[in-house]
Structure formats: C-alpha cells, structure tokens
N, C-alpha and C positions, 0 to 999 in steps of 0.2 A: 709303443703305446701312446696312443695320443690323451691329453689332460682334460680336455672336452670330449667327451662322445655322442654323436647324434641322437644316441638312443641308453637308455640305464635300463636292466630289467635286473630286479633286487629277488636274489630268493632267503627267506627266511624259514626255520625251520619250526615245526608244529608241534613238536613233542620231545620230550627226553629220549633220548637213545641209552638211559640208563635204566628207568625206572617207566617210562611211554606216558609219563602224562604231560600234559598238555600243558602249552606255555597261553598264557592270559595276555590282557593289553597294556600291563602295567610292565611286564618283561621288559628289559632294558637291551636290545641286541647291539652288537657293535663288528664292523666289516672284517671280517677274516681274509679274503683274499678274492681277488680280483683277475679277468681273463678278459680279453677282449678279441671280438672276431669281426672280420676285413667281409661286407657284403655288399657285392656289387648290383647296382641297381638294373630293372631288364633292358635291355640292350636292343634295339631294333636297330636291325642289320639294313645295311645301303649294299645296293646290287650295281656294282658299277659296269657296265659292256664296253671291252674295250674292239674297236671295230679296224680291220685294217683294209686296205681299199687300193685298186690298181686302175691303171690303164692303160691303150695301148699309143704310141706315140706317133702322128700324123706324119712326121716327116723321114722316120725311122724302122718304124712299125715295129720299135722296141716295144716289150710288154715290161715296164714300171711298176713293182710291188711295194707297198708300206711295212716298213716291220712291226709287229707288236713289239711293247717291252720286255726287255730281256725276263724279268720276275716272273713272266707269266708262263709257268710250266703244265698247267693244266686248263682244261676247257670250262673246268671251275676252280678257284680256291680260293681261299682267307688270306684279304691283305695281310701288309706286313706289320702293322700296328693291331693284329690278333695276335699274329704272330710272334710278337715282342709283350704280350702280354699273357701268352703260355708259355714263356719261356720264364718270365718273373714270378708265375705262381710255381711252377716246377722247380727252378735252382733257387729264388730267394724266398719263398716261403714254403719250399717243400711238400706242395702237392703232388702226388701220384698223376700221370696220366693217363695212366689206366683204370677207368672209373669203371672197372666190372672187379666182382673181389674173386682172388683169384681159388684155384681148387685146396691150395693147402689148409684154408682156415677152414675145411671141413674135417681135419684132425689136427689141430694146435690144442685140442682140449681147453679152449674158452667157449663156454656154451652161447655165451654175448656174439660172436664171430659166425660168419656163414657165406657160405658161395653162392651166387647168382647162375652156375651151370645146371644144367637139368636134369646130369647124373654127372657122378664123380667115382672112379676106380681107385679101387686098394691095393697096390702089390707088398705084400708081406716079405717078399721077399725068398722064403722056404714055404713048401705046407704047412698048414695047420690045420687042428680043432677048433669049429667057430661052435660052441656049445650057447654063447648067450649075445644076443643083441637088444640091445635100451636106443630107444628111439628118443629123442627132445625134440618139440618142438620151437621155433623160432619165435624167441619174445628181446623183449627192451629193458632184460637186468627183473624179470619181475619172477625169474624162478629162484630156484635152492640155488645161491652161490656161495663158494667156499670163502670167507671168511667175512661177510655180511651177517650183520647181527639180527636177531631175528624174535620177535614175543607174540606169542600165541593169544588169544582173547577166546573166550567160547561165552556161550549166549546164557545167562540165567536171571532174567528178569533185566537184563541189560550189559553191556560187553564187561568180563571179567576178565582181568589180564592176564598172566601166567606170570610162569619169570623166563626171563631174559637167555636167548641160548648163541651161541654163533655157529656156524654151519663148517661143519670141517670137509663136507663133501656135498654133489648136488643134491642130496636127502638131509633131512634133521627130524630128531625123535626127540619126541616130548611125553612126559610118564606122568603117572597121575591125574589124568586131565580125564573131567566127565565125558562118558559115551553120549549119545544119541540127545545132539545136541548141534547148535549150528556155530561153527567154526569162524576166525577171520587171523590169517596169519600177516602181520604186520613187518617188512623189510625194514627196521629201523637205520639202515643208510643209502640206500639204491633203489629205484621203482616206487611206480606209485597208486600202479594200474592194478591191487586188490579187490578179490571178490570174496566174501563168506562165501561156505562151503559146508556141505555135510557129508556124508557118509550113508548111500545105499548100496544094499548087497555087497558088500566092501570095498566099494569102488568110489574112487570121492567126486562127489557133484559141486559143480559151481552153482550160484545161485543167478547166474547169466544164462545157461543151458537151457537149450529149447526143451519145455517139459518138468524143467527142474522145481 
C-alpha cells in the first residue's frame, strides 16, 4: 500500500445499525480500516507491422528472404510488455484470467454470485423429486441475506421504525407490524438500492413498478 493515494474516497455511515437513527453533523467519526485498489489508466494500444522482404539475386538468381522475429508466432498478438503485465496481475496480485464467472457459482448457495453462461446443467447425480423450485433474481447484496441485519419502517404519517431483526435465511419475518400500509425495509450493513413497497393481492409491489 502506498502512503499517498491519488485518489481517497471516505465512506461514512448514516445511521445506527442498532437502533437506525440517524447520525447528525456533530457525530465525531474516526477511520476504521482502510483498502486500497491498483487502477490502471485506458491504455491505447500501438499496432506495430513487422514486415519481412525478399529478393532475388542478380548474379545468383538466389531468392534471399528476411526473417521475422522469433517472438512472433502469430499473424496477430500482444507484445511482450502486455505480456509481462498479465503475468504480474495473475501470479503477484492474483487475478483470475478467466474474466467470464464460471458455472459453479450458480450453486455455491451465495445469492451475491452468478454465471455469465446462458444456461447451466444439474446432475444430481441419482434421480430425484424436484417438487419445488425458487427462482432469485440477480441483485448487488440488496435482497434477504443471511446474517445481514435488517429494520422494517412502515408509513404512518411518517417512516416508523420497527425493531431490529438479522436474517437467518433469504427470507425474514416480522410480526406485529400494521397491514395496508406502505412498507421500506432498510439493510442496516449491505446495499443501498431500497425501495418502499406495499402489498397487493398478496403479492408485494415496489414503489419503482410500472403501474405501481
């Protein structure tokens, strides 16, 4: 980690993760911990042609060929100083080179994780009974995750909080809480991309829905 950084971007946080209210400007915050990430600026690429040239000999009628460089194995490729710089993010800072995610993380059970194929196969291994399939869709930590803390607010003349729950699975239930009413359930350590929500025909509407 280097001691100057070109760039600082400070996140602070906005509310209690105990009790969800809100920190004011007199709150005194102080740096908990620090990470730093390596970004490299865009890069325009140099097309170099390397050309090889013959001719035939006047006094000989030898035919004289130039050779390319040995390095050059293909009719296109990436010098060797790209080449030494996929090699330094791969073995010393441990990048993947495989930038497609691959089929497993469409069952690792992290709802966070997901594949970029266009289908993905299951083998079980023996037969089964598939009696029940739940579909999720693909979000950024903004659904039910299991041990994310989580406070309810519902609408009565202005957001009323609940209390405080963590989530032991991709669902969480909350009891006592007024019906027919507009809903905002608040992620108090992950995501940030909330929308209130209500409840028609028992099916819950966001308040972003076309129609809604």
């Amino acid at each position: 980690m280097v001691e100057k950084p070109d760039e600082t971007q400070k996140y602070f946080p906005g509310y209690c993760k105990q009790c969800g209210g809100e920190f004011n400007a007199d709150t005194v915050f102080e740096m908990h911990q620090r990470k730093q990430e390596v970004v490299i600026p865009p890069i325009k690429a140099r097309f170099i042609e390397h050309q090889s040239y013959r001719c035939t000999c006047s006094k000989c009628n030898t035919q004289t060929t130039t050779d390319l460089p040995s390095h050059l194995k293909a009719n296109i490729q990436y010098g060797g100083n790209i080449q030494a710089l996929i090699t330094y993010l791969s073995v010393i800072q441990y990048m993947p080179s495989n930038n497609s995610n691959p089929d497993s993380t469409a069952f690792d059970g992290n709802m966070i994780t997901y594949s970029l194929q266009k289908w993905v196969g299951l083998d079980l291994g023996v037969p089964r009974n598939i009696n029940r399939i739940r579909i999720a869709p693909r979000n950024a930590h903004n659904g039910i995750v299991p041990g994310d803390n989580y406070q309810l607010h519902y609408w009565n003349n202005g957001w009323v909080p609940a209390k405080i729950k963590q989530a032991g699975y991709h669902f969480i239930k909350f009891e006592d809480i007024p019906s027919n009413t507009l809903y905002w359930l608040r992620n108090l350590d992950h995501g940030k991309e909330e929308q209130p929500f209500y409840y028609k025909n028992g099916k819950q509407v966001f308040s972003n829905q076309p129609g809604s």
